[in-house]
C-alpha positions in Angstrom: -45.2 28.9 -2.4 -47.2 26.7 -5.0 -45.5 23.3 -5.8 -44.6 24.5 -9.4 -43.1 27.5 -8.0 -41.1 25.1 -5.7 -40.0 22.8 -8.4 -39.2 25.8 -10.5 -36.6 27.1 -7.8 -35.4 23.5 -7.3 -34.4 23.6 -10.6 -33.4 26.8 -10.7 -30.9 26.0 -7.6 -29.4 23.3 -9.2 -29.0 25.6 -12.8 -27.4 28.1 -10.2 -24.9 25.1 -9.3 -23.8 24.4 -13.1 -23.5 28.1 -13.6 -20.6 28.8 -11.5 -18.7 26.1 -13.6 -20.0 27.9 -17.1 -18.1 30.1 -19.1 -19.4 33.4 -18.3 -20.9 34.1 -22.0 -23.5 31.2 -21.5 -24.8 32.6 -17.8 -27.8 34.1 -19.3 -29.4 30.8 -19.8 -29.1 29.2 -16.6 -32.6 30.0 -15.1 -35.7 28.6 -16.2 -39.4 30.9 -15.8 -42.4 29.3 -14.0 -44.0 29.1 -17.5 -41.4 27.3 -19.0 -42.0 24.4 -16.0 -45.0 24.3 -16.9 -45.2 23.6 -20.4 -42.6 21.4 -20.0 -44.7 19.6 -17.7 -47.6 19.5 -20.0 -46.0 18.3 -22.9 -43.9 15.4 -20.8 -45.9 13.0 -23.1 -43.9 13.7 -26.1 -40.4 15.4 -24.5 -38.5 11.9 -25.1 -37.1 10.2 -28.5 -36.4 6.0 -28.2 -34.1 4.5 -29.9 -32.2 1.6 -29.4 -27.8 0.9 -28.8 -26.3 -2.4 -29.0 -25.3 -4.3 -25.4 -22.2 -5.7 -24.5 -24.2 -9.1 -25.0 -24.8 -8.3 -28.5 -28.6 -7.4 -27.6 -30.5 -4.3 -27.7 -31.1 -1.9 -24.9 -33.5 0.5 -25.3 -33.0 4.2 -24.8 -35.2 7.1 -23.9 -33.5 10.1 -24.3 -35.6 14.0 -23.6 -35.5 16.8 -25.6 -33.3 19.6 -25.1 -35.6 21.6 -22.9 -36.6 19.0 -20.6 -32.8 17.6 -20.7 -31.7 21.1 -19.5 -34.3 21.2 -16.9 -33.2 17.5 -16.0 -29.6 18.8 -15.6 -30.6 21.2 -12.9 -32.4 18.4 -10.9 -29.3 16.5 -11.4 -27.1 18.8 -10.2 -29.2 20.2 -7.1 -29.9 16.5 -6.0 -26.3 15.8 -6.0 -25.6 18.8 -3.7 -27.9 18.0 -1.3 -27.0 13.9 -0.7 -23.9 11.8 -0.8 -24.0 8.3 -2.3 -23.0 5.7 0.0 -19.6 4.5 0.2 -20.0 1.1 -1.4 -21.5 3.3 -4.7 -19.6 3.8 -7.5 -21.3 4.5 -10.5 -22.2 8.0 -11.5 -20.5 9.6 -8.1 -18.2 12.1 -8.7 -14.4 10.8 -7.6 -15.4 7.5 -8.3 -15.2 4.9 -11.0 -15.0 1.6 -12.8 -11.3 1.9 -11.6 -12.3 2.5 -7.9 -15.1 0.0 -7.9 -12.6 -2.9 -8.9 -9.7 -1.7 -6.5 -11.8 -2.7 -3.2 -11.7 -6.2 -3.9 -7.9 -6.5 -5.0 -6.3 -9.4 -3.9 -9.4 -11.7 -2.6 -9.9 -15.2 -2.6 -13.2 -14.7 -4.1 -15.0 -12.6 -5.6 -18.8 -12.6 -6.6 -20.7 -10.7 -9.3 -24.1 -10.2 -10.3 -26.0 -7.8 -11.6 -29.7 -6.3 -10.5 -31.9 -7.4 -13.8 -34.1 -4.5 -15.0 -32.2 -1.7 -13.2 -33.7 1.8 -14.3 -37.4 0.5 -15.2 -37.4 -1.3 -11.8 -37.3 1.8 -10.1 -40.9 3.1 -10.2 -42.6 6.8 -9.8 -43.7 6.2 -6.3 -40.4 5.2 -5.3 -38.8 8.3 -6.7 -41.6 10.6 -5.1 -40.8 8.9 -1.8 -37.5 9.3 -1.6 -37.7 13.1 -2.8 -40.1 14.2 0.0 -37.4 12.4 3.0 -34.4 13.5 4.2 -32.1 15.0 3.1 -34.0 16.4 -0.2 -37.1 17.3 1.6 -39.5 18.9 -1.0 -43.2 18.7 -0.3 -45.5 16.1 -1.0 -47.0 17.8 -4.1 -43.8 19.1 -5.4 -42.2 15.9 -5.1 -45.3 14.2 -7.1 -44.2 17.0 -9.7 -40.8 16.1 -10.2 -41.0 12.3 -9.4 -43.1 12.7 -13.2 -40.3 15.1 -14.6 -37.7 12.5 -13.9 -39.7 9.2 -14.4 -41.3 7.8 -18.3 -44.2 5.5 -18.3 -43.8 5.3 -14.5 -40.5 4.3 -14.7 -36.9 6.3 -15.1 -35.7 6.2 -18.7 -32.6 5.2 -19.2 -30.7 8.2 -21.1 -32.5 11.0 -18.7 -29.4 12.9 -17.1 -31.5 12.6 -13.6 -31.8 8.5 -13.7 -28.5 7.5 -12.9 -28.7 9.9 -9.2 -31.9 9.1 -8.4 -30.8 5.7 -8.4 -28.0 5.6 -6.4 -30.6 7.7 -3.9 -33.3 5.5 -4.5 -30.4 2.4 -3.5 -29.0 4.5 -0.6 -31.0 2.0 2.2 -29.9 -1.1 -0.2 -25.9 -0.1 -0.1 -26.7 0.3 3.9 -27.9 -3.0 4.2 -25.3 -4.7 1.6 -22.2 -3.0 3.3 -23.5 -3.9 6.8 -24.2 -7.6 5.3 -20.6 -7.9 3.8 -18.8 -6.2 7.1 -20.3 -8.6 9.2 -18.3 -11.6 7.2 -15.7 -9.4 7.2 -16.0 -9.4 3.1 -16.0 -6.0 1.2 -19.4 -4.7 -0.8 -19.3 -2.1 -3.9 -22.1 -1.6 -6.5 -22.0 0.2 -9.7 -24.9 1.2 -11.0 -26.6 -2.2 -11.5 -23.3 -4.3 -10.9 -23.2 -5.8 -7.3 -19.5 -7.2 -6.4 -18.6 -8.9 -3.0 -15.6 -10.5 -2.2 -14.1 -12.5 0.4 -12.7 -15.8 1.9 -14.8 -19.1 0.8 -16.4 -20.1 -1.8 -19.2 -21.5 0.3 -19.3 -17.7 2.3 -20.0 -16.4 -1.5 -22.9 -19.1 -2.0 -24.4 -18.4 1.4 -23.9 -14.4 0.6 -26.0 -14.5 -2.4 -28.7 -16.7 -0.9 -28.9 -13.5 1.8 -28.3 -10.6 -0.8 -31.2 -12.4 -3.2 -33.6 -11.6 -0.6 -32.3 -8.3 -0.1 -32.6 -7.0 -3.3 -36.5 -8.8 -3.1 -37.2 -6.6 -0.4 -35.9 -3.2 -1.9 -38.2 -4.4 -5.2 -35.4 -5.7 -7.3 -34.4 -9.0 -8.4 -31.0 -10.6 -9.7 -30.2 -11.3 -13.1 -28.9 -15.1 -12.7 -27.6 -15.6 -16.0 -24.7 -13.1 -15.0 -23.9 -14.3 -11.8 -20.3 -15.4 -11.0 -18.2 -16.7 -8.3 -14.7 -16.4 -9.1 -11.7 -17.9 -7.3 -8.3 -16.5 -7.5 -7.1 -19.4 -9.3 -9.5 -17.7 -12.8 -9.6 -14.6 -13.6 -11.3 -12.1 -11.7 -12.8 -9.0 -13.1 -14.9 -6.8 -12.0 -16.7 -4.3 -13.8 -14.5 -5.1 -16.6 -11.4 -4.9 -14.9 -8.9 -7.7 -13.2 -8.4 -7.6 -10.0 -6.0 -10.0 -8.9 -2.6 -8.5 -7.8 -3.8 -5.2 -9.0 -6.7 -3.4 -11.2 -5.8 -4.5 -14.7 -7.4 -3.8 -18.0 -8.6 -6.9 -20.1 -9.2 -7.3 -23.5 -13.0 -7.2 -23.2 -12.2 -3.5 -21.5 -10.1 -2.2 -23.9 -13.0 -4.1 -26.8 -15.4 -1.8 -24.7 -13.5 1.5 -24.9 -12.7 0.4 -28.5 -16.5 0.2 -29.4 -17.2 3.4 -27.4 -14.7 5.3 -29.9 -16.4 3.9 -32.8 -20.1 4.8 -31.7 -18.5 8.5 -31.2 -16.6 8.5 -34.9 -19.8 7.2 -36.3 -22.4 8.2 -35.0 -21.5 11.3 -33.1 -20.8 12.2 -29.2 -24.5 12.2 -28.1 -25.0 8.6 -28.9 -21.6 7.4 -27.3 -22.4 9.4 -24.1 -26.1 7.8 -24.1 -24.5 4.5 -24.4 -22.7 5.0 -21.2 -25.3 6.8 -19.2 -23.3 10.5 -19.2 -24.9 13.5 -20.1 -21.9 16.1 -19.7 -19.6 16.5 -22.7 -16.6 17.6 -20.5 -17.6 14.5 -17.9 -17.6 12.1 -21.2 -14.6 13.4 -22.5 -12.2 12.8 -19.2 -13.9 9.3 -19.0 -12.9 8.5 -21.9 -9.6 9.9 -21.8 -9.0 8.5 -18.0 -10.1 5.1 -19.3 -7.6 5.4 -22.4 -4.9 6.3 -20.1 -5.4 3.4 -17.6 -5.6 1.4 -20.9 -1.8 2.5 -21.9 -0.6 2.3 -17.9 -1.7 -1.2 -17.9 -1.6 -2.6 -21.0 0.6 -0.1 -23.9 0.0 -1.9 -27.2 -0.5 -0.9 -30.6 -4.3 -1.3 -30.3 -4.4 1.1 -27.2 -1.7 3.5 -29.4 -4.6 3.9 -32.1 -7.3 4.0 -30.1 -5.8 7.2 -28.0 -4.6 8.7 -31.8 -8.5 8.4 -32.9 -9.3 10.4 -29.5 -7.5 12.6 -30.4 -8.7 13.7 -33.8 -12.4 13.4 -32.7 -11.3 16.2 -29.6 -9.3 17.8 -32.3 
């Protein structure tokens, strides 16, 4: 087998995994030719469009989004990469099961709790690093092959955010740096979750959290990130406590700046149309995007049932309708 006839069935076993879930009138399209992979390969160069979504921060963040031939083939990777390795425990972003919601609930009810986040998350992870981890265990494709698909997945040598197959490849890439985080925080008896670029322990002492940080900065070093320092936090129980977006004192509660969130996400869907609100939160599935959205609205109305969250679940609504 030639290494474009491997990536081909690759991608062809993970089309094979989003047929069963298809509606049997679309079946015909969930296989992709040798000759197809290879023009798409060819023409990499020019299969993304940039454009660029406000941050929560106010600033810009830059998004690199593939056409719809490569995005199909991208969705195949996706889902054959997901079938073949489970995210560690402490992950949370982009694993099925698991959430905002589940990320916040481990560290319900600590004394402290520290946040920071991993600067530069998708551009730090480079095409080598995504070639290496393709060819180990438990994915296992060939040297060449995994070259092939390492530049399927990856834009100027980096993964783009918007690709469907960035968000898993990092939590793979991160698998040995959720290891050594989880190992870190069970030995202080604290608890460890990440999602996506968010890093949350919690524990006992203030002074633990300080020391912590000193030991997960290096970490991160070693696994070729770095942290962003002008979002990190130590939070006692006598503040608030949030993480990712959500208190977590007594129990996982939804702020304002959540519900602000979800109100924003609404807007970017009413305006400028579902693509662009599911780019914005790093989902490529419209039936995935839509029970976000509606799992987040009704956590919103559990936790906090006010007028605001009343329109914002009427507007859902109408753009399902």
């Amino acid at each position: 087998m030639t290494p474009f006839e491997e990536v081909t069935q690759f991608i062809n076993d993970g089309l094979s995994v989003l047929k069963e879930a298809a509606p049997k009138k679309h079946r015909e399209v969930f296989e992709v030719s040798l000759d197809q992979v290879f023009g798409a390969f060819k023409n990499l160069d020019t299969s993304y469009i940039a454009f660029e979504i406000p941050k929560k921060s106010g600033e810009m963040r830059q998004i690199e989004a593939p056409n719809r031939k490569l995005k199909w083939m991208q969705k195949g990777l996706k889902a054959q990469l997901e079938t073949l390795f489970e995210a560690e425990p402490g992950a949370h972003g982009f694993v099925p099961e698991r959430s905002i919601q589940s990320n916040a609930g481990v560290h319900v009810g600590q004394r402290y709790v520290l946040n920071l986040d991993i600067a530069g998350f998708f551009p730090s992870v480079k095409r080598g690093r995504v070639q290496t981890v393709l060819q180990l265990e438990p994915i296992g494709l060939s040297k060449p092959a995994a070259r092939i698909l390492a530049q399927f997945c990856t834009r100027n040598r980096a993964l783009p955010q918007g690709a469907p197959t960035s968000p898993t490849l990092t939590n793979l890439v991160c698998m040995r740096l959720d290891r050594k985080l989880e190992k870190l925080a069970r030995h202080y008896r604290c608890r460890y979750t990440r999602y996506a670029d968010d890093i949350t322990i919690s524990g006992p002492s203030k002074d633990l959290m300080h020391h912590l940080l000193k030991r997960i900065t290096k970490i991160l070093i070693t696994e070729g990130f770095k942290v962003q320092e002008s979002k990190t936090r130590i939070l006692p129980n006598s503040q608030r406590q949030e993480v990712t977006g959500l208190s977590v004192h007594a129990f996982v509660n939804s702020p304002r700046t959540y519900r602000r969130h979800l109100r924003a996400t609404l807007h970017t869907w009413q305006s400028r149309g579902m693509e662009t609100a599911m780019e914005a939160l790093q989902i490529t599935d419209k039936a995935q995007f839509i029970a976000v959205i509606r799992g987040r609205l009704q956590h919103a109305q559990h936790t906090n049932n006010t007028a605001e969250v009343q329109r914002m679940r009427a507007t859902f609504h109408q753009l399902i309708a």
